[in-house]
N, C-alpha and C positions, 0 to 999 in steps of 0.2 A: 470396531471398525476403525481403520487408520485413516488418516487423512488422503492418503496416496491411494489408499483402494475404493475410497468415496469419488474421488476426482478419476478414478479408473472406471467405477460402474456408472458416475453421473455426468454424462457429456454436457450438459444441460448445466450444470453447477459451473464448468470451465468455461462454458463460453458465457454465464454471468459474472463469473471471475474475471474475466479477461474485458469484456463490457464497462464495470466496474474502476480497470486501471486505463481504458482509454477516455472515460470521462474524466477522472481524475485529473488524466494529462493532462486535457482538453481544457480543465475546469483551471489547474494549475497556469496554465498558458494567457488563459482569460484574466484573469487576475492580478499575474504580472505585468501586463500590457495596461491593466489600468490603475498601474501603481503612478499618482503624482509627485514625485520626489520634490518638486518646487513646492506643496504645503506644509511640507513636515508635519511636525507634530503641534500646528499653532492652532489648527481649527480641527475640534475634538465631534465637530457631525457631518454628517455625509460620511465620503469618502477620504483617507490621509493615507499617510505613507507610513505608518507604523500600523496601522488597520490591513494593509496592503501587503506588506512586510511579513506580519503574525500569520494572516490567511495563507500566503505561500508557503511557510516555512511549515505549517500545518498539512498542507495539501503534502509537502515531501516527504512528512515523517509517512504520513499514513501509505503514500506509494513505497516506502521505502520498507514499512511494513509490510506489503503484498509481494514486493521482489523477496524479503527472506522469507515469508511464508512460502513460496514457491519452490525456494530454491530448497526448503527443507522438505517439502516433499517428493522432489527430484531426486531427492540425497537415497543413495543405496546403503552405501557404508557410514560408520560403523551401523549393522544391526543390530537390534536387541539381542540379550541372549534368551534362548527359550526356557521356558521355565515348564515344570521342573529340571532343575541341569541333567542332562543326562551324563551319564557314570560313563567312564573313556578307560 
């Protein structure tokens, strides 16, 4: 089963997928708002700005992960070719 026809029979999988990337935003949003740029990196507990910094840049890869995961299941072309090749 491919990814495209799981996310075809499982409506339920896409709307925790799509769940998934608006927490993310959500969570990405939260985080940069409490980035303090005036601690730097001088006080290494609580909260700092390289702590702040790492967690957003974290939260975008992995969104940015779910945008190509999507967009490859979107993807029509190229297809695989079928196996065994048929004889032309």
């Amino acid at each position: 089963m491919t990814l495209r026809t799981a996310i075809q029979q499982s409506k339920l999988l896409t709307f925790v997928v799509l769940g998934a990337f608006v927490w993310l935003l959500l969570t990405l949003f939260d985080v940069a708002s409490t980035i303090d740029l005036a601690t730097g990196t001088t006080s290494f507990v609580g909260q700092n700005a390289l702590g702040g910094i790492a967690g957003v840049l974290v939260l975008a890869i992995v969104l940015g992960a779910l945008v190509v995961l999507y967009s490859e299941i979107t993807e029509s072309d190229p297809a695989p070719q079928s196996w065994p090749p048929s004889e032309e």
